[in-house]
C-alpha positions in Angstrom: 0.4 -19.5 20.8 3.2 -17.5 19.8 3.4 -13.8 18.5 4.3 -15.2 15.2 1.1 -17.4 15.5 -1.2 -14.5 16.1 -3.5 -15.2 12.9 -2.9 -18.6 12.5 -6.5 -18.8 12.0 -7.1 -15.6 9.8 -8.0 -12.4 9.2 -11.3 -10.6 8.1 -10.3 -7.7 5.9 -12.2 -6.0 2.7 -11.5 -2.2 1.7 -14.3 -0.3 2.6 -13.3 2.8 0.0 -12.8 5.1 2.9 -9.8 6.8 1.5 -8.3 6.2 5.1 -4.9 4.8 3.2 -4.5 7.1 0.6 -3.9 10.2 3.3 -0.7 10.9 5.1 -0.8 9.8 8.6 3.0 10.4 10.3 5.6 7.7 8.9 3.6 6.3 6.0 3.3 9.4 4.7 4.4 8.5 1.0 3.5 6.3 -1.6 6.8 4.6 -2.8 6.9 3.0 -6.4 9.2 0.9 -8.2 9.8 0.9 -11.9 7.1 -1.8 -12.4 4.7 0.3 -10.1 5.3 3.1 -12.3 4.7 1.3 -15.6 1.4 -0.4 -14.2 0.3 3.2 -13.6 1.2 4.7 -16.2 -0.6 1.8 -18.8 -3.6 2.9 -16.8 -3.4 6.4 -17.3 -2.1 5.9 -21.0 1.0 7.4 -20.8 4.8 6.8 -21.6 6.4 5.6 -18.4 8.8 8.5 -18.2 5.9 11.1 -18.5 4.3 9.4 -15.9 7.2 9.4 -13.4 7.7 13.3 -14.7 3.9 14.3 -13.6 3.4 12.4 -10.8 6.7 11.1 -9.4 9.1 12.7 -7.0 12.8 11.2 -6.7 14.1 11.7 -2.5 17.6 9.6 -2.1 17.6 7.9 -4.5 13.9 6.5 -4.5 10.7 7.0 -6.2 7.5 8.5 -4.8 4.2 10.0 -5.8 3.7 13.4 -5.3 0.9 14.5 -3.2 -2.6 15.9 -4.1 -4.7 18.0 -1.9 -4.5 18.2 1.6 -1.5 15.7 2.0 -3.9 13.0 0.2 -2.5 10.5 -2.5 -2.5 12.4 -6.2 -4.9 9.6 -7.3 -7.7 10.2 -4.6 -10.7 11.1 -6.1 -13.9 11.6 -4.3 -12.3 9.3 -1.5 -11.5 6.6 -4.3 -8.7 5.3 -5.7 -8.7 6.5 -9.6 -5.6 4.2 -11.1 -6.9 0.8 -8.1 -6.4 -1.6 -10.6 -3.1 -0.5 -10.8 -2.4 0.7 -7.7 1.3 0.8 -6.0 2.2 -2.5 -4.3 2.6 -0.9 -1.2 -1.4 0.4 -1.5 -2.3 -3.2 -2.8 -0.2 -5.4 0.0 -2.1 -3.0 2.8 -2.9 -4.0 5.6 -0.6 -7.1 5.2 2.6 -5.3 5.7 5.8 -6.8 7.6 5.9 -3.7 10.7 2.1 -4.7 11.3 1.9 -8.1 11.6 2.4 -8.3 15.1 -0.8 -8.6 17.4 0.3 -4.8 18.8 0.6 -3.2 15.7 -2.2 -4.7 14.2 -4.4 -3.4 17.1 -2.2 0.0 17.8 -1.7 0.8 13.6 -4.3 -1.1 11.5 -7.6 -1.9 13.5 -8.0 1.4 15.3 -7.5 3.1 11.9 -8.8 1.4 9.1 -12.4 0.2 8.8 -11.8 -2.6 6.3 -10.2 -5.0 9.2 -12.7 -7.1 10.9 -15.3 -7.1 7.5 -15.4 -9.0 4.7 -13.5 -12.2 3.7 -11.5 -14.5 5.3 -7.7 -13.6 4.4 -5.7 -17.1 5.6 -2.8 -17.2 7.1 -1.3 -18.3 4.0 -2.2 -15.7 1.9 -1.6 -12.9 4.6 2.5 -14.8 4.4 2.1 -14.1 0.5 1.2 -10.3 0.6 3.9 -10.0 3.5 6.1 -11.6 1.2 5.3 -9.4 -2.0 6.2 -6.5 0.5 9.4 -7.4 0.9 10.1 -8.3 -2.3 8.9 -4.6 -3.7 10.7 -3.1 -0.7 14.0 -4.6 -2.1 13.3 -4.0 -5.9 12.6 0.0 -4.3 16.2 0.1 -2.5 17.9 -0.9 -5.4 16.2 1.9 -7.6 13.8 -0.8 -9.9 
């Protein structure tokens, strides 16, 4: 089996609401969003898209992120729960399926020794884990070019 064929057969994941994500921990320290992220959120709050960005968006070269609540959290952690999760950012919804930790050794080293959700719940096949990979790299394009 190759690398690349790691989870061939799968992978059990289901958020277990322990807020884990949503705090900074070294390089994914920010919550990027894209135009269409911001509109999503802001629908869900009820507010104009360009109030939204103005309250809870910060712009660093030339890309969008939210601003941070207490203690380095996301802005939209509440009592260790996500308050917009319907709308949440793509890059909060695609987790844990993310390009840098599909290999077996990040997987272990950056996903299953920190987040309780991986090993519980459903069945994610391999096919769908491609998909949210996929939608990753998508929304990390549309964020590079500033939509």
């Amino acid at each position: 089996m190759s690398t690349r064929d790691w989870y061939a057969e799968g992978l059990r994941f289901q958020c277990q609401g322990s807020g884990q994500c949503c705090v900074s921990h070294g390089e994914y320290g920010f919550v990027y969003v894209t135009l269409q992220d911001r509109r999503n959120m802001a629908r869900e709050r009820g507010m104009a898209t360009r109030e939204f960005t103005r309250e809870f968006c910060r712009k660093e070269d030339g890309v969008f992120r939210l601003i941070d609540g207490a203690d380095q959290a996301c802005v939209f952690l509440k009592d260790r729960r996500c308050s917009i999760y319907k709308a949440r950012p793509t890059q909060c919804r695609t987790w844990p399926f993310w390009p840098e930790t599909m290999s077996a050794k990040a997987w272990k080293k950056d996903v299953a020794t920190f987040c309780p959700g991986v090993g519980k719940g459903r069945l994610w096949t391999k096919a769908e884990i491609d998909e949210q990979v996929a939608e990753q790299k998508q929304w990390e394009k549309a964020l590079t070019r500033g939509r």
